[in-house]
BAFI-3210 file (N, C-alpha, C; in Angstrom, 3 decimals, decimal comma, padded with zeros to 6 digits):
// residues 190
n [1|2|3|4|5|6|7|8|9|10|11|12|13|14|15|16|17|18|19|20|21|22|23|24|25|26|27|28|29|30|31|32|33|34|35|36|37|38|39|40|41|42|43|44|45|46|47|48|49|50|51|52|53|54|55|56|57|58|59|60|61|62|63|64|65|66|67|68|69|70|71|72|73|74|75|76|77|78|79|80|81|82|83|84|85|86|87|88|89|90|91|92|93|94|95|96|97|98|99|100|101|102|103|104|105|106|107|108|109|110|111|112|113|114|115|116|117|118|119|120|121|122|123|124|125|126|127|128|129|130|131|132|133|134|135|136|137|138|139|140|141|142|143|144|145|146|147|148|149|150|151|152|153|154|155|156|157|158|159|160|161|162|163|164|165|166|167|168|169|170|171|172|173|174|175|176|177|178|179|180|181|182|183|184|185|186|187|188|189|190]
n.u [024,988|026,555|028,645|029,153|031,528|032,385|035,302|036,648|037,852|038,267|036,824|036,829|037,785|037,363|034,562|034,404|035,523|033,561|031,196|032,345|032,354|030,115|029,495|028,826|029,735|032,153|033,095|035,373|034,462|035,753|035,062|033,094|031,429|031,866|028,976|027,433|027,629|027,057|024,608|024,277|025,505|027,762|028,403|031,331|032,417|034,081|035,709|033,097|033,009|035,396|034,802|032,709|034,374|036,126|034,489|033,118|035,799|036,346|034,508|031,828|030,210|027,714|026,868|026,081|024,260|022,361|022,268|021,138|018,230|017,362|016,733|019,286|019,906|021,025|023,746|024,919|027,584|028,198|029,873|029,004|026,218|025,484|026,183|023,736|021,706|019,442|019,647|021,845|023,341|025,738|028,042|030,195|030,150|028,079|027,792|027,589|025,263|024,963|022,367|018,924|017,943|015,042|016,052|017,960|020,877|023,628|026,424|029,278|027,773|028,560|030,415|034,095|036,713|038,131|036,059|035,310|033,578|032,622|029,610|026,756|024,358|020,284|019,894|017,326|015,846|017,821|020,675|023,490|026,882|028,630|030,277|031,477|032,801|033,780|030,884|027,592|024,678|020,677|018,393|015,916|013,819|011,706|008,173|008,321|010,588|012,294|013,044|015,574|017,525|018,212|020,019|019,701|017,209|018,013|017,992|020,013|020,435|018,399|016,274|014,645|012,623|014,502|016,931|019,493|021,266|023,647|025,090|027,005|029,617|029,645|031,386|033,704|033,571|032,697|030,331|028,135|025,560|024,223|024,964|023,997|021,698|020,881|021,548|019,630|016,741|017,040|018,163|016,300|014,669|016,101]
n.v [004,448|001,737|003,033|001,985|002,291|002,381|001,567|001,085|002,550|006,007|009,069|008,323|008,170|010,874|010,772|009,125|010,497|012,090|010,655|010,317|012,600|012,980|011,758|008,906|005,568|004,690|002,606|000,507|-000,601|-003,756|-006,347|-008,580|-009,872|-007,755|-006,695|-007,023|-006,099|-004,043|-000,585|000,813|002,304|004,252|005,366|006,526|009,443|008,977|007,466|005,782|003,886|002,518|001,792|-000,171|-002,030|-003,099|-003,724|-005,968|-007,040|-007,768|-009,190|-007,935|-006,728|-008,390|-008,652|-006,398|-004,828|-006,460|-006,029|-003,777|-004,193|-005,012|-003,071|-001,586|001,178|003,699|006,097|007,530|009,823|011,599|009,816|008,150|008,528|007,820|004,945|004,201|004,856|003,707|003,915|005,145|008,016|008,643|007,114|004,234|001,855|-000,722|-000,410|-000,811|-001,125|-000,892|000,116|000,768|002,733|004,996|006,720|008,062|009,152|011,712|011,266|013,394|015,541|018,438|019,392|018,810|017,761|020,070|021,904|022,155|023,116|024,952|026,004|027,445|026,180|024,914|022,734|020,551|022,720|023,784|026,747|025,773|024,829|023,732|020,964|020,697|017,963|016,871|016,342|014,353|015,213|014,245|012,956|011,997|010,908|008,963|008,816|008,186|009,446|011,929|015,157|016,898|018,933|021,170|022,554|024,702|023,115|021,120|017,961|017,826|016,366|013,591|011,267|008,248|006,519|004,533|005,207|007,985|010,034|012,143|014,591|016,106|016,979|016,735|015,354|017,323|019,127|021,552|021,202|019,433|018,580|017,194|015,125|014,378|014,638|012,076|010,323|011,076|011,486|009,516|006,746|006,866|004,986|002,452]
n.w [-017,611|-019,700|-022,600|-025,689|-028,047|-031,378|-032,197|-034,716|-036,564|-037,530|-035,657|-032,062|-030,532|-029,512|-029,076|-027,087|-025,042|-024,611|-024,170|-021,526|-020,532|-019,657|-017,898|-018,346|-018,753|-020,971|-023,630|-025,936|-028,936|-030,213|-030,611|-031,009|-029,187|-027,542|-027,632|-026,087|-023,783|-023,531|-023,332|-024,971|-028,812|-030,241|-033,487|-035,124|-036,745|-039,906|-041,780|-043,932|-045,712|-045,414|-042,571|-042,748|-043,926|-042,554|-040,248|-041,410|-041,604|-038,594|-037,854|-037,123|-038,719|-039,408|-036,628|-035,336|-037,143|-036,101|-033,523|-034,102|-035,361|-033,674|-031,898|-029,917|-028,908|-030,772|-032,229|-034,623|-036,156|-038,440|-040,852|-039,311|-039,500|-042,169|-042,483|-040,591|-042,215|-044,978|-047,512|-049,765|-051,476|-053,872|-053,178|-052,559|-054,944|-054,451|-052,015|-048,402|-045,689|-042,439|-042,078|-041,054|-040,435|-042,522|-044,393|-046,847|-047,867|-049,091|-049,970|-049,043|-049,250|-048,535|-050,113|-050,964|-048,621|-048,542|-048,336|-046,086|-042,756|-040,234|-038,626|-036,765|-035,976|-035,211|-033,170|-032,599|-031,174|-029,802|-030,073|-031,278|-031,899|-035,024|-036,839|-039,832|-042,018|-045,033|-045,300|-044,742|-046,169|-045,969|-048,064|-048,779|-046,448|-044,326|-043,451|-040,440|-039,922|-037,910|-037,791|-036,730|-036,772|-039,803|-042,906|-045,275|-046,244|-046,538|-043,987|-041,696|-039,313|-037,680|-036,015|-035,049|-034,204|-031,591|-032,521|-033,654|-035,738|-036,856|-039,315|-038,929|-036,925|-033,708|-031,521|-031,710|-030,895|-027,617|-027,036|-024,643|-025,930|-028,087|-027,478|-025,033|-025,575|-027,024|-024,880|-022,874|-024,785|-026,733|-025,462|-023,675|-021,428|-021,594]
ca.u [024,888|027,662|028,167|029,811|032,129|032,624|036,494|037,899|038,508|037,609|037,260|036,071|038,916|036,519|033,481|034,877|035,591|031,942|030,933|033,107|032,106|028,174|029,193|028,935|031,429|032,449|033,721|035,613|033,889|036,396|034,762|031,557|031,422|031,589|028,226|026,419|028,117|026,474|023,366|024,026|026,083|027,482|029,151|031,639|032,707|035,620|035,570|032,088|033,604|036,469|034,540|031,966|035,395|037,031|033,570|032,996|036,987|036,437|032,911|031,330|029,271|026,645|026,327|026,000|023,166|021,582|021,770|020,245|017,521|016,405|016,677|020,021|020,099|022,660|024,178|025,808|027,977|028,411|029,906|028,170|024,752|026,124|026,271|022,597|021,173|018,729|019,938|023,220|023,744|027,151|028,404|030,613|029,236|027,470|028,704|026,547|025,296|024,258|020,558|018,161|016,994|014,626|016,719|018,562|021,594|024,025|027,609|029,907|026,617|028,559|031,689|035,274|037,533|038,387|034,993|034,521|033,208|032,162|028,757|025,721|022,736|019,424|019,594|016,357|015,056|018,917|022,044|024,981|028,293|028,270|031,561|030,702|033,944|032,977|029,406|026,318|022,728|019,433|018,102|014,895|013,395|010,534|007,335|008,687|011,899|012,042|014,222|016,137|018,200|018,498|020,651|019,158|016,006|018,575|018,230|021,425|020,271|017,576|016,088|013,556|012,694|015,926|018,679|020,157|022,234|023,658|026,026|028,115|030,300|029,734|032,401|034,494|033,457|033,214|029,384|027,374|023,911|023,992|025,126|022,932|019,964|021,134|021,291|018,376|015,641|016,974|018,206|015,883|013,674|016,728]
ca.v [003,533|001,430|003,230|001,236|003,098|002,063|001,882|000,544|004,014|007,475|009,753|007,143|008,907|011,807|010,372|008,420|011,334|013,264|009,724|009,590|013,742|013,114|010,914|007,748|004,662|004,183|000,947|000,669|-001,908|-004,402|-007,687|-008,740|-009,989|-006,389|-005,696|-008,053|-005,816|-002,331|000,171|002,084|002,151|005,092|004,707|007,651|009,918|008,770|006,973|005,147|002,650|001,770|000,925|-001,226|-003,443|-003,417|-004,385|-007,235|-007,863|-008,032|-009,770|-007,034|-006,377|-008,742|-008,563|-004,673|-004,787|-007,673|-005,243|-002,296|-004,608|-005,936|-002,077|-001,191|002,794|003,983|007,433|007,886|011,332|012,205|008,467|006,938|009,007|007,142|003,417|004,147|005,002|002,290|003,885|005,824|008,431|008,797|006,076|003,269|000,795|-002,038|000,144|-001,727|-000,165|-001,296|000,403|000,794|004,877|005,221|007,730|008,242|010,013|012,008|011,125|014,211|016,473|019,727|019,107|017,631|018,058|021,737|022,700|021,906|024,354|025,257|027,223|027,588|025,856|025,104|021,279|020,332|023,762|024,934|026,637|024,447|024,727|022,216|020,747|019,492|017,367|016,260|015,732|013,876|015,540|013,543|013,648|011,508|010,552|008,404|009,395|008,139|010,015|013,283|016,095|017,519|020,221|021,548|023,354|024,751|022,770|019,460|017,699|017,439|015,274|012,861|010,453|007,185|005,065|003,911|005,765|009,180|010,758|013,784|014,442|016,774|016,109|017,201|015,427|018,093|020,571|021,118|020,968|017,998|018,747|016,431|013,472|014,021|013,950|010,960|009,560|011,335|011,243|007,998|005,743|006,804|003,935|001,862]
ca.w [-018,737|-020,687|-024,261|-026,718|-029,102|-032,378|-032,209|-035,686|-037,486|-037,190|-034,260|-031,302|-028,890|-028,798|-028,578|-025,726|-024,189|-024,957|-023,180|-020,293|-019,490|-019,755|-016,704|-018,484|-019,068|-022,414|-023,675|-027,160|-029,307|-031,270|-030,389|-030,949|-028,053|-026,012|-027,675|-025,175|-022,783|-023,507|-023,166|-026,606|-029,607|-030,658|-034,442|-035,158|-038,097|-040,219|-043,718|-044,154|-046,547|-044,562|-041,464|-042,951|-044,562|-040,704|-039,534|-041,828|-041,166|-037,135|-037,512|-036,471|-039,558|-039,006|-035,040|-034,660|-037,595|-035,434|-032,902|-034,510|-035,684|-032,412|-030,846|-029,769|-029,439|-031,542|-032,222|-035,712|-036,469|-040,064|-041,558|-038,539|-040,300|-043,410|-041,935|-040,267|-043,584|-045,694|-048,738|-049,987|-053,113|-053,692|-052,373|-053,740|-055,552|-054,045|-050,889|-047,462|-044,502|-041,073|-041,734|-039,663|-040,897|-043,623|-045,152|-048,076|-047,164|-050,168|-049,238|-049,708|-049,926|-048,733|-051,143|-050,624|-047,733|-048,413|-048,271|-044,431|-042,110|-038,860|-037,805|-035,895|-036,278|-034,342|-033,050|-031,301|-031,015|-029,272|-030,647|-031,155|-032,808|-035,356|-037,484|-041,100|-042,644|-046,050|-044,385|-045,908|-046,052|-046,225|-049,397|-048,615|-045,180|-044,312|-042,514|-039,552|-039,326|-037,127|-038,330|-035,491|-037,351|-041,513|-043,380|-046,829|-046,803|-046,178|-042,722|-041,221|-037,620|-037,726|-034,999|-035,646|-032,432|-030,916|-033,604|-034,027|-036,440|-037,894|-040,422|-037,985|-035,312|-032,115|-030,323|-032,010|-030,128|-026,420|-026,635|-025,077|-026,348|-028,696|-026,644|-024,091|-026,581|-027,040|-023,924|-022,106|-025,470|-027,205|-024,177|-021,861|-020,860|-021,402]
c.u [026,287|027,378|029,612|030,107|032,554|033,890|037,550|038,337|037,690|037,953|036,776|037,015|037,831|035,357|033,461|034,817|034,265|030,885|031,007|032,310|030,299|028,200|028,517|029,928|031,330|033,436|034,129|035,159|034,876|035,992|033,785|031,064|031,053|030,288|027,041|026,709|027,537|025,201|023,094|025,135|026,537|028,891|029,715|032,038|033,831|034,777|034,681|032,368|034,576|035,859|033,795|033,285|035,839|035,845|033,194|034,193|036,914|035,417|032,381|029,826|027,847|025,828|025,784|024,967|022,329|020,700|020,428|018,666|016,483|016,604|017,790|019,802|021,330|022,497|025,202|026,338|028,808|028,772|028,840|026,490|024,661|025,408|024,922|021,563|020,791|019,092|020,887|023,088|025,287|028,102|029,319|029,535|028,993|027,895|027,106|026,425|024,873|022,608|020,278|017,075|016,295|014,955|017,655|019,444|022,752|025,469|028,606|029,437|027,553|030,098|033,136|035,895|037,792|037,253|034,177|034,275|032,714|030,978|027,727|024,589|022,084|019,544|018,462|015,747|016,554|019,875|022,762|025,798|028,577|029,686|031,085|032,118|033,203|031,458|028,219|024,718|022,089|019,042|016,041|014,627|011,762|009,644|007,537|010,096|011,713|013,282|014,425|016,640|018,142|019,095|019,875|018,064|016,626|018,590|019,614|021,580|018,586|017,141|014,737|013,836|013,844|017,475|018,129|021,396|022,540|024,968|027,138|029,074|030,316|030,478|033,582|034,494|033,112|031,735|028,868|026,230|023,011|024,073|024,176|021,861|020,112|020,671|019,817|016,875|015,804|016,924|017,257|014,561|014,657|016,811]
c.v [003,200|001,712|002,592|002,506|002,487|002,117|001,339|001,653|004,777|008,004|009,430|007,828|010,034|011,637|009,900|009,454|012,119|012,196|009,773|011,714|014,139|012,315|009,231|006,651|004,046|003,257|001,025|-000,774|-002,134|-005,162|-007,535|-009,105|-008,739|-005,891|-006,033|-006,479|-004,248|-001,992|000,228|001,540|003,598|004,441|006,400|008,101|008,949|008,271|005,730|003,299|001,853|001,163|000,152|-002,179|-003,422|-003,989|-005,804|-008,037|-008,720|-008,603|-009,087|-006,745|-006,902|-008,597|-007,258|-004,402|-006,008|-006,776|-004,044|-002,580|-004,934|-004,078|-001,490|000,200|002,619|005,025|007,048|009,313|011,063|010,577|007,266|007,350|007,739|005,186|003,455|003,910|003,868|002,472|005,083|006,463|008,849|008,040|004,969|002,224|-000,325|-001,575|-000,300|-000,822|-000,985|-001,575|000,721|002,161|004,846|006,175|007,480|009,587|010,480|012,293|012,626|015,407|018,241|019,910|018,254|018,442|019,709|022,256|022,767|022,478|024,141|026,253|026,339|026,989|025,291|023,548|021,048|021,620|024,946|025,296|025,693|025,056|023,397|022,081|019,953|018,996|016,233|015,474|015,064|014,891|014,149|014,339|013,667|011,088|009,945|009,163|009,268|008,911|011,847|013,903|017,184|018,587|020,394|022,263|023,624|024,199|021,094|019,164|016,817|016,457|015,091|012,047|009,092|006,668|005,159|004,583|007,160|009,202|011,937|013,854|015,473|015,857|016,822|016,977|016,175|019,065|020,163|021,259|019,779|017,732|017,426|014,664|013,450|014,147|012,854|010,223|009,796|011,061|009,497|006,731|005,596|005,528|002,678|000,680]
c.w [-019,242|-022,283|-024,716|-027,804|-030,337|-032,434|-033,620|-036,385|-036,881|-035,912|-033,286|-030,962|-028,452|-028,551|-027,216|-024,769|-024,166|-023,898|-021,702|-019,479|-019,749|-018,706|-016,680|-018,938|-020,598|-022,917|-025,289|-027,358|-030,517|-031,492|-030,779|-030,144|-026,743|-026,289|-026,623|-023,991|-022,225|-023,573|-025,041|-027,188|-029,960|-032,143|-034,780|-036,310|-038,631|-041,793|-043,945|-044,881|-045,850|-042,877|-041,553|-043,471|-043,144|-039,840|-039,435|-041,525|-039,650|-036,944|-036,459|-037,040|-038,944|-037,172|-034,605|-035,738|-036,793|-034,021|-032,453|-034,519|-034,828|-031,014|-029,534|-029,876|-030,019|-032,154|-033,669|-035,837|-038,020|-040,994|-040,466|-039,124|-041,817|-043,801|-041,632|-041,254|-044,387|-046,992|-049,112|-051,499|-052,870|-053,162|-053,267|-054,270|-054,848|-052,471|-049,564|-046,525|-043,162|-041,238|-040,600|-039,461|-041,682|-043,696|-046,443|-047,881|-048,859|-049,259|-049,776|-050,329|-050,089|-049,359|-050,030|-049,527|-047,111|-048,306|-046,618|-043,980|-040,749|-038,635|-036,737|-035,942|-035,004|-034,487|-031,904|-030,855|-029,700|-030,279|-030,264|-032,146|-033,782|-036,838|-038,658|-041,583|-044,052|-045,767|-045,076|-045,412|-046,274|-047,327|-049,333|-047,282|-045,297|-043,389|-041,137|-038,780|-038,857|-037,519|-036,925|-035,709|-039,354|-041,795|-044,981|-046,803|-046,495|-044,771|-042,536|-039,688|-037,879|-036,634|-035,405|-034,904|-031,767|-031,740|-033,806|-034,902|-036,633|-038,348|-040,243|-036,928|-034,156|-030,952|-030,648|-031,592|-028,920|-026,010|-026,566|-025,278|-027,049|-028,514|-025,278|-024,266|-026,530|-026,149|-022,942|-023,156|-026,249|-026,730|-023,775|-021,828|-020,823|-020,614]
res [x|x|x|x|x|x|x|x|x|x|x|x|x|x|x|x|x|x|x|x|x|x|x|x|x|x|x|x|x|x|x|x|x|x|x|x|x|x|x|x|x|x|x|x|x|x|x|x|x|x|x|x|x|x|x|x|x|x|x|x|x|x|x|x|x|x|x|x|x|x|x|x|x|x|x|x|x|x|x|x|x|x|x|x|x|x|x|x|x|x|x|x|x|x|x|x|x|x|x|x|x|x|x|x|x|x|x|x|x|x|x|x|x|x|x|x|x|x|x|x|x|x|x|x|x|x|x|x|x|x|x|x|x|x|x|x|x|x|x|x|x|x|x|x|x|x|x|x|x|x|x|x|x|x|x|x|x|x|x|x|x|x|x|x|x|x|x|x|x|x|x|x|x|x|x|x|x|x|x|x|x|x|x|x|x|x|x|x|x|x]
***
């Protein structure tokens, strides 16, 4: 498969690479144009706010929700959970998203910067190593959304038809569990 990387901010070098060693070709998306060009989407951590203004800058905004809309898979990690999301607490004001999740996601759920961490949790019924950086929980989820992993009682990876999230990062670590959920449960019929 061709996966499309979200490349205007954040960490899209490692995704690329979480891409390229699942044995698929990963393509950085600037254009709107390259989205004709791909299987999947994957949208990567970094600063939620700042890639919806570089999206709308690169006319991106509207084409990659056009996408989503009409069934694009697409993989969000922690701001890409963010962007997926139909509704935001914590968030700036009048702050936009892609969509596409019935969720309600709480930006900055497990505190600021210094509070980041690293453990263990059960994704999909395996261990994983899982990286939170100012991470969002789900606060609310619709009947349709499947909870893949939780922390506290909060779901931290979600899935609904054609989209995944989770409010970790997994291309931070040297597991690909989580990308090849992706590609083998979300893609697959592709």
């Amino acid at each position: 498969m061709k996966i499309g990387v979200l490349a205007l901010q954040g960490d899209f070098r490692e995704h690329i690479a979480a891409v390229n060693q699942c044995g698929h070709e990963a393509l950085p998306i600037l254009r709107a144009s390259e989205l004709d060009e791909i299987d999947a989407l994957i949208l990567p951590g970094g600063e939620s706010t700042t890639i919806i203004h570089l999206a709308k800058t690169f006319s991106l905004f509207e084409p990659i929700k056009a996408k989503i809309a009409t069934g694009l898979p697409v993989y969000g990690s922690c701001a890409g959970m963010i962007l997926l999301a139909d509704r935001i607490l914590g968030g700036a004001e009048g702050q936009e998203t892609f969509g596409g999740l019935d969720i309600t996601v709480r930006r900055n759920a497990f505190g600021r910067q210094v509070d980041s961490f690293e453990g263990e949790i059960d994704f999909a019924g395996a261990p994983i190593s899982a990286v939170f950086i100012r991470a969002p929980w789900v606060e609310e989820r619709g009947a349709q959304v499947k909870v893949l992993s939780e922390i506290d009682s909060h779901a931290v990876a979600v899935s609904q038809g054609r989209l995944l999230a989770t409010s970790f990062h997994p291309e931070l670590t040297a597991n690909l569990a989580v990308h090849r959920y992706f590609f083998d449960e979300i893609c697959q019929g592709r």
